[in-house]
MARBA-3410 file (N, C-alpha, C, O; in Angstrom, 1 decimal):
155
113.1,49.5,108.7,114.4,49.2,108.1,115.3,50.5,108.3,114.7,51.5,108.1 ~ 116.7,50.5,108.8,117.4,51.2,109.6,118.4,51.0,108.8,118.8,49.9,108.8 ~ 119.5,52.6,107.7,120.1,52.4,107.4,121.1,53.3,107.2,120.9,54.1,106.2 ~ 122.5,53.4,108.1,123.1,54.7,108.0,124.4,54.5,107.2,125.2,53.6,107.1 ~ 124.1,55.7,106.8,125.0,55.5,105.2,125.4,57.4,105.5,124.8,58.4,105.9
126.5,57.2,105.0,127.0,58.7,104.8,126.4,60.1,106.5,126.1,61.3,106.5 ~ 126.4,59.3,107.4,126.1,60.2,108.7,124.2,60.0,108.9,123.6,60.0,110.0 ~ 123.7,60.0,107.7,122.0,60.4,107.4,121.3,58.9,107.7,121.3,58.1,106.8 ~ 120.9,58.7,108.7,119.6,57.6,109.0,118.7,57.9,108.2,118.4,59.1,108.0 ~ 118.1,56.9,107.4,117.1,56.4,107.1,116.3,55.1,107.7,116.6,54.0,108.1
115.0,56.1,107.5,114.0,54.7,108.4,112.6,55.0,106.9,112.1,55.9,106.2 ~ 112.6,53.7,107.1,111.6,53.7,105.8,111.5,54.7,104.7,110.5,55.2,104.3 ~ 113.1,54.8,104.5,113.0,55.9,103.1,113.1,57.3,103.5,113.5,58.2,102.8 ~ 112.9,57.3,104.4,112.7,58.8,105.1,114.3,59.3,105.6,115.1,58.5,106.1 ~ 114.7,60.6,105.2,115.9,61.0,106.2,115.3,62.4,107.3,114.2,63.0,107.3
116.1,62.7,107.9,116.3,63.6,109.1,115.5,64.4,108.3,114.2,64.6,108.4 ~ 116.4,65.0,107.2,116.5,65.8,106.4,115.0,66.7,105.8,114.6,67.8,105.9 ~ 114.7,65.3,105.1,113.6,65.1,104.2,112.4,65.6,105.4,111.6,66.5,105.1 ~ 112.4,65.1,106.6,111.1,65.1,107.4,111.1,66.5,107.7,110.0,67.0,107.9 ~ 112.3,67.3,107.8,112.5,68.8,108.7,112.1,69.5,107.5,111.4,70.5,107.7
112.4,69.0,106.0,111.4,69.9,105.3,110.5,70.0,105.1,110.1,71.1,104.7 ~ 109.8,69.0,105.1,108.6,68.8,105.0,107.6,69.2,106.1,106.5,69.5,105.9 ~ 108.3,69.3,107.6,107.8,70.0,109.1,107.7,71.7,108.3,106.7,72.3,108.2 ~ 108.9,72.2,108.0,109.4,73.5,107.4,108.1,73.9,107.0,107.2,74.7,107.4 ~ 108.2,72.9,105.7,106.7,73.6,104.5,105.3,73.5,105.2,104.3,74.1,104.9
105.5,72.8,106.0,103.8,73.1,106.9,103.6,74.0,107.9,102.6,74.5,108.3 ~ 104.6,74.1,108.1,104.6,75.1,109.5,104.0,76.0,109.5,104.0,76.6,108.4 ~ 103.0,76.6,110.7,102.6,77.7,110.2,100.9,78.0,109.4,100.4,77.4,108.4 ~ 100.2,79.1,110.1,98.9,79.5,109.2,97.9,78.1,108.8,97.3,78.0,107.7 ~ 97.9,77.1,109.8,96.9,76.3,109.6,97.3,75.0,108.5,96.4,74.3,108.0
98.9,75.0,108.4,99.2,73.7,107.1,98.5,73.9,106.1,97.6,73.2,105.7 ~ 98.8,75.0,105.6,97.9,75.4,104.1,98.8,74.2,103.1,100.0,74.0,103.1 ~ 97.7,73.5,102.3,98.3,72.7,101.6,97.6,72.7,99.7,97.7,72.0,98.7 ~ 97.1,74.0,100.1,96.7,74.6,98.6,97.5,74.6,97.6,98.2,75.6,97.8 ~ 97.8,74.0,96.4,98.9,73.9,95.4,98.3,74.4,94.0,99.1,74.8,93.1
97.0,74.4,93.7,96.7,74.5,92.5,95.7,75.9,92.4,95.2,76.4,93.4 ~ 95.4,76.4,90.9,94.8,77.6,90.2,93.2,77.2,91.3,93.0,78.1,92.2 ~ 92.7,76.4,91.2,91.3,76.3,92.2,91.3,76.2,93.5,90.3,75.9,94.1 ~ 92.6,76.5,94.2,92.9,76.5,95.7,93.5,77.8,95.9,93.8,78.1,97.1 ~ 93.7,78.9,94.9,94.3,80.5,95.3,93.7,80.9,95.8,94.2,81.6,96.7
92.2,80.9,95.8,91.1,82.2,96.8,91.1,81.0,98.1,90.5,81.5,99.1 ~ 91.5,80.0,98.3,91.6,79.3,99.5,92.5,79.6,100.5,92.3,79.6,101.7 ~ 93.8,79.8,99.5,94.9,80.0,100.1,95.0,81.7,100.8,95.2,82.2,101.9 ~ 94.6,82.1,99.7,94.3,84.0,100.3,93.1,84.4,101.4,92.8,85.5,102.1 ~ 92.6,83.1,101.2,91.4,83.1,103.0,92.1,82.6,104.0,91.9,82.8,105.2
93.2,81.8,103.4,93.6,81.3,105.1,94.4,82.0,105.3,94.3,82.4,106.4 ~ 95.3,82.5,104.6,96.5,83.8,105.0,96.1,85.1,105.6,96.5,85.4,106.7 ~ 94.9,86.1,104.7,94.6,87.1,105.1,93.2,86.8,105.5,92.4,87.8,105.6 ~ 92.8,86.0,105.7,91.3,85.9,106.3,90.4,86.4,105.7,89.7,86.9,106.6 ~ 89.9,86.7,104.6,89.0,87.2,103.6,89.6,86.8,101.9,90.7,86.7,101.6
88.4,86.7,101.2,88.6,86.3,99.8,88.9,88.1,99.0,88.5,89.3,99.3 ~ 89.6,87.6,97.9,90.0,88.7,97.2,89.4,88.7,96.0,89.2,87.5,95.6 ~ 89.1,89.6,95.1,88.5,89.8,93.9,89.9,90.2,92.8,90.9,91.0,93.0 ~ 89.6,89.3,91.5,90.3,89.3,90.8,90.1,90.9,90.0,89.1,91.2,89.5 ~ 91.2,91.5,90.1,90.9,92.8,89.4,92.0,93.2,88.3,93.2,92.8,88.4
91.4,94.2,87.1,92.9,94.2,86.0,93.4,95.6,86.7,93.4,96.6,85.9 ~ 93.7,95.9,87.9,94.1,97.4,88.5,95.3,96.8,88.8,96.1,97.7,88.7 ~ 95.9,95.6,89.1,97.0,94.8,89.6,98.1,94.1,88.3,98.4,92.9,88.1 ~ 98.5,95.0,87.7,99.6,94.0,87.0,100.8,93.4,87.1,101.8,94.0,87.2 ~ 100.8,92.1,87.2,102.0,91.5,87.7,102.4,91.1,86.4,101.6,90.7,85.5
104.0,91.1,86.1,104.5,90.3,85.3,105.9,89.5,85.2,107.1,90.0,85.1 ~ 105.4,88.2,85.1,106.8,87.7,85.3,107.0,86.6,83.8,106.0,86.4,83.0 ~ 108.4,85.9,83.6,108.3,84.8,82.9,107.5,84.2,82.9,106.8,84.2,83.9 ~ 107.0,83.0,81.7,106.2,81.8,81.7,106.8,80.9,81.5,106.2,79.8,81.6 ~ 108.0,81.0,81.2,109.0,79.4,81.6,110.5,80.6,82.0,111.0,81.7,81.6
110.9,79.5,82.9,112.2,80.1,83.5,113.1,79.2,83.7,112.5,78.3,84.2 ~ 114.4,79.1,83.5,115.5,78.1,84.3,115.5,77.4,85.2,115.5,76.2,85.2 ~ 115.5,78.6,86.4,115.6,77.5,87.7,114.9,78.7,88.6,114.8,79.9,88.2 ~ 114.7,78.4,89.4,113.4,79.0,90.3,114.0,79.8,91.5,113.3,80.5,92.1 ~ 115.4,79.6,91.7,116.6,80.5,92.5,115.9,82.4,92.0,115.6,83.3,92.8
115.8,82.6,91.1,116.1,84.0,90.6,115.3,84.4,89.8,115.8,84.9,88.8 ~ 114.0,84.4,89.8,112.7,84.5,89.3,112.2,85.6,89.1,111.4,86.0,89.9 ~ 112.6,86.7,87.6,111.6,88.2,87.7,110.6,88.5,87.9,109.6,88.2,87.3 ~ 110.7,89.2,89.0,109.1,89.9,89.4,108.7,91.2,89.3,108.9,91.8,90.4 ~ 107.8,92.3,88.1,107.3,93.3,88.1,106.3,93.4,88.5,105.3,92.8,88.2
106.4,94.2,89.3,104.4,94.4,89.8,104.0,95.8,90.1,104.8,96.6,90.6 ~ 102.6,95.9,89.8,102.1,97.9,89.3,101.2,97.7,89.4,100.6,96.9,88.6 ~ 100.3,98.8,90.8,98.9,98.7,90.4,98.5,99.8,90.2,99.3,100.7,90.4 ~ 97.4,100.0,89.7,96.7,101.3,88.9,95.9,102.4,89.8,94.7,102.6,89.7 ~ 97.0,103.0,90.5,96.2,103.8,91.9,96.7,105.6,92.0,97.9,105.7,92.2
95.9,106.9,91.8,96.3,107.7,92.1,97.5,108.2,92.9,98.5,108.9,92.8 ~ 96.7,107.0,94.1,97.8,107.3,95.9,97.7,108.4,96.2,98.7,109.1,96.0 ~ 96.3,109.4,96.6,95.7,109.8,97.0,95.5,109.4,98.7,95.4,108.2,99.2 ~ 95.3,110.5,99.2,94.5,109.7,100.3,93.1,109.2,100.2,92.6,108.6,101.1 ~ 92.3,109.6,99.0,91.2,109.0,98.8,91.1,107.7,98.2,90.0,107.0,98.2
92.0,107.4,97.8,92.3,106.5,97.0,93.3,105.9,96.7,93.5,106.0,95.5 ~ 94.3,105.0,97.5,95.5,104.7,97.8,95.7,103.1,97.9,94.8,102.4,98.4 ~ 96.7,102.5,97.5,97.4,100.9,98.1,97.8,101.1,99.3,98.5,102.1,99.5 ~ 97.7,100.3,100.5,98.5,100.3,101.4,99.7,99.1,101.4,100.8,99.1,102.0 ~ 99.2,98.0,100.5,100.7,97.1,101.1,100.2,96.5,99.8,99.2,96.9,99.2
101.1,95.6,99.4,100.5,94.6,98.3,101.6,93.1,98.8,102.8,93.3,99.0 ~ 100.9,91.6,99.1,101.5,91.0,98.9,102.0,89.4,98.0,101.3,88.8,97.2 ~ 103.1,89.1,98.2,103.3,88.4,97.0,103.2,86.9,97.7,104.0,86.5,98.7 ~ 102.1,86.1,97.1,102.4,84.8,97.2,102.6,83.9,96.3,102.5,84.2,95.1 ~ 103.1,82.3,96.6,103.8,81.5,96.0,102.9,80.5,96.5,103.1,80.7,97.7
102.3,79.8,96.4,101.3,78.6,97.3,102.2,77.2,97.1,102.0,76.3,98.0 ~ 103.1,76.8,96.0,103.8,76.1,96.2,105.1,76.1,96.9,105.6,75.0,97.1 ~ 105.5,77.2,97.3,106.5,77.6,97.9,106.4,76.7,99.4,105.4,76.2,100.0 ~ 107.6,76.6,99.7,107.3,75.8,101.6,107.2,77.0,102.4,107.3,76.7,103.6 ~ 107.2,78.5,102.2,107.4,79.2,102.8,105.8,80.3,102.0,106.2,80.4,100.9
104.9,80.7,102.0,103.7,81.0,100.7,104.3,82.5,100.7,104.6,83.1,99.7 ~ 104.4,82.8,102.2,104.0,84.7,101.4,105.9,85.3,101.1,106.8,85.7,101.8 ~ 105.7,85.1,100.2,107.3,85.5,99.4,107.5,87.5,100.2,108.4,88.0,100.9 ~ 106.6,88.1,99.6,106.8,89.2,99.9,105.7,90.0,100.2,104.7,90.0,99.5 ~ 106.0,90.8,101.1,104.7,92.6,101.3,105.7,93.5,100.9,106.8,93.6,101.3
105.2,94.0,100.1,105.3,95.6,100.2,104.6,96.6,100.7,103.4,96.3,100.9 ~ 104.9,98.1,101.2,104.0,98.5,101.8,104.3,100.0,100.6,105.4,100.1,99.9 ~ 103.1,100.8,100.7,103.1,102.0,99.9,102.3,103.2,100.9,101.5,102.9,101.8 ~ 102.6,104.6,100.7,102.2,105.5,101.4,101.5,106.1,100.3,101.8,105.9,99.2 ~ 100.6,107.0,100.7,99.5,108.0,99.8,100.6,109.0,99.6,101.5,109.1,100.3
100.4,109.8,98.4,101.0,110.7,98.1,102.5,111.1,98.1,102.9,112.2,98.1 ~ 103.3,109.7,98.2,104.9,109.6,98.4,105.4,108.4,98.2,106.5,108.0,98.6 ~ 104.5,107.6,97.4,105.4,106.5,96.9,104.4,105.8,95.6,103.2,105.6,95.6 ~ 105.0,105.7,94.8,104.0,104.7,93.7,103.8,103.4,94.0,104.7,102.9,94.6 ~ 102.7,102.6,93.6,102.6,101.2,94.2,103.5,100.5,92.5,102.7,100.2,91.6
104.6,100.3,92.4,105.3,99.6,91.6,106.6,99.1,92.2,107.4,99.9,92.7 ~ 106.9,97.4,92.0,107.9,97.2,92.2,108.5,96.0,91.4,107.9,95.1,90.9 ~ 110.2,96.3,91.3,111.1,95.0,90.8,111.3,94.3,91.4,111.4,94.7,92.6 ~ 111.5,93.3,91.4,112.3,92.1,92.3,112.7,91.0,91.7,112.5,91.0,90.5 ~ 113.1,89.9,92.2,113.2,88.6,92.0,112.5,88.1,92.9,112.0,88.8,93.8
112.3,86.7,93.0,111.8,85.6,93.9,112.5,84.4,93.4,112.9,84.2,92.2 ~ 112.4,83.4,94.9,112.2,81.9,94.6,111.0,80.9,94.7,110.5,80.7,95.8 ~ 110.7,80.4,93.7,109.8,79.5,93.3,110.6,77.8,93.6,111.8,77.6,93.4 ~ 109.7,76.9,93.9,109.9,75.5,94.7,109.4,74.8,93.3,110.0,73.8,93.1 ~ 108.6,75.1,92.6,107.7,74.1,91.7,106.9,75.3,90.4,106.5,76.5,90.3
106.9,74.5,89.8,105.9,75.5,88.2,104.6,76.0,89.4,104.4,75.6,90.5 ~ 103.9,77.0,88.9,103.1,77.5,90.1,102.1,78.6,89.6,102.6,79.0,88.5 ~ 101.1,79.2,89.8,100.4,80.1,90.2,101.3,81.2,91.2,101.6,80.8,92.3 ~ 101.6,82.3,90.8,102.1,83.4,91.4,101.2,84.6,91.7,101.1,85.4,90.8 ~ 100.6,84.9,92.8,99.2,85.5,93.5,100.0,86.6,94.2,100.8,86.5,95.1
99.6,87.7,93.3,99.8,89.4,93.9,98.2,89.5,94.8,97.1,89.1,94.3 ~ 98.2,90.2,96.1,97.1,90.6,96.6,97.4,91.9,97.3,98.0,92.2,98.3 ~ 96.7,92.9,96.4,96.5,94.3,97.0,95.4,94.9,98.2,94.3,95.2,97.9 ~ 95.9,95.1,99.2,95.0,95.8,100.2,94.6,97.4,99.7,95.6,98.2,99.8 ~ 93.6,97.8,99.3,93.3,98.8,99.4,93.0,99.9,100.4,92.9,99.6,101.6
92.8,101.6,100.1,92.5,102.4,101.1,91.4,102.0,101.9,91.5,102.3,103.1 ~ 90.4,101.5,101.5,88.6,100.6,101.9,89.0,99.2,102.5,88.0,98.6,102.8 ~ 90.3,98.6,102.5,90.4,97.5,102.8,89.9,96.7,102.1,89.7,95.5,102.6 ~ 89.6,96.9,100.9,89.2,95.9,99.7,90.1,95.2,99.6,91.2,95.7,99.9 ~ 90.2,93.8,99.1,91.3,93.1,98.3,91.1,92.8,97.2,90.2,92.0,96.8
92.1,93.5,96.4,92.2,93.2,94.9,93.5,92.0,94.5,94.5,91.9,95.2 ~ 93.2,91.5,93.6,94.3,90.0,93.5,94.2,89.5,91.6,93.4,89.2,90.7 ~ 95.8,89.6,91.9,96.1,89.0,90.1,96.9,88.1,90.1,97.6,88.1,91.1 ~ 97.2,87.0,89.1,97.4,85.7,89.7,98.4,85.1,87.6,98.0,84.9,86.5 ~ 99.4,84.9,88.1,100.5,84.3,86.7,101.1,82.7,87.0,101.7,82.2,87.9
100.8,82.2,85.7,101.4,81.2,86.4,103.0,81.1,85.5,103.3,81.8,84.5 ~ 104.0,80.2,86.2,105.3,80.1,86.3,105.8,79.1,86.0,105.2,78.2,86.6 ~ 106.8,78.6,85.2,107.2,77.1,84.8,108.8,77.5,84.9,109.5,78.3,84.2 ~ 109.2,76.8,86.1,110.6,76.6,86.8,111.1,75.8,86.6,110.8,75.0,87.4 ~ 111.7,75.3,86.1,112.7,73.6,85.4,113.5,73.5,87.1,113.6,72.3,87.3
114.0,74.1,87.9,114.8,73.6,89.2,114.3,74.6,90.4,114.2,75.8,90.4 ~ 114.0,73.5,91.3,113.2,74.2,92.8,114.6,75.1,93.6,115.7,74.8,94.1 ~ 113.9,76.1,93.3,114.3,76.9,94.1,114.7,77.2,95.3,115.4,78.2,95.6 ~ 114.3,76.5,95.8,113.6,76.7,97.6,114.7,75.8,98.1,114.4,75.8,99.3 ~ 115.6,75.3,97.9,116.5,73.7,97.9,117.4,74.3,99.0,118.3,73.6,99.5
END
């Protein structure tokens, strides 16, 4: 069924539109299609290729209900000398609901930067929000909030 209305074809419900986002949100890293709290260490295997250990060295903090998902606080601080013995090298931020997952990296240097940062983000849906810290040992450390967005962000 074929029906153009306002420039936008529709074929069985579907527009242009609708399909390119939906192409959008898969694109990429294997169509990770992990959305929930029991699919995060799935999602952080398919992104960074190794599972991460939940550690309290990573504090993330953001709202637990928010407006709309456009402008989303994000504090994040991990608990590291930054030594060269002992240092963060990047930390990243993911969104697994997001159509886009890894919102942000930061990177940090030993002895010239602290591993803390401000920001905002956009969130698409209420969500699990997954900080994952690469360590000096290449350990991964990972802390994980969840988020309740009343309007997708991502739009």
């Amino acid at each position: 069924m074929m029906d153009e209305t306002a420039g936008q074809i529709r074929v069985m419900g579907l527009t242009r539109r609708g399909v390119l986002r939906g192409a959008a949100g898969c694109a990429g890293l294997g169509l990770i299609a992990a959305r929930a709290d029991d699919d995060v260490d799935e999602v952080i295997k398919q992104l960074i290729g190794r599972r991460a250990i939940e550690s309290d060295r990573i504090h993330l903090t953001m709202p637990r209900v928010f407006p709309n998902g456009y402008t989303v606080p994000l504090a994040l601080q991990v608990d590291s000398p930054m030594t060269p013995a002992d240092h963060v090298r990047k930390v990243q931020v993911l969104a697994p609901g997001n159509p886009i997952v890894e919102v942000a990296t930061f990177h940090f240097v030993p002895e010239r930067s602290q591993p803390q940062v401000s920001t905002r983000i956009r969130l698409a849906v209420p969500q699990f929000v997954v900080a994952v810290a690469t360590m000096h040992d290449d350990a991964l450390l990972m802390t994980k909030t969840w988020v309740e967005v009343a309007t997708n962000g991502c739009t």
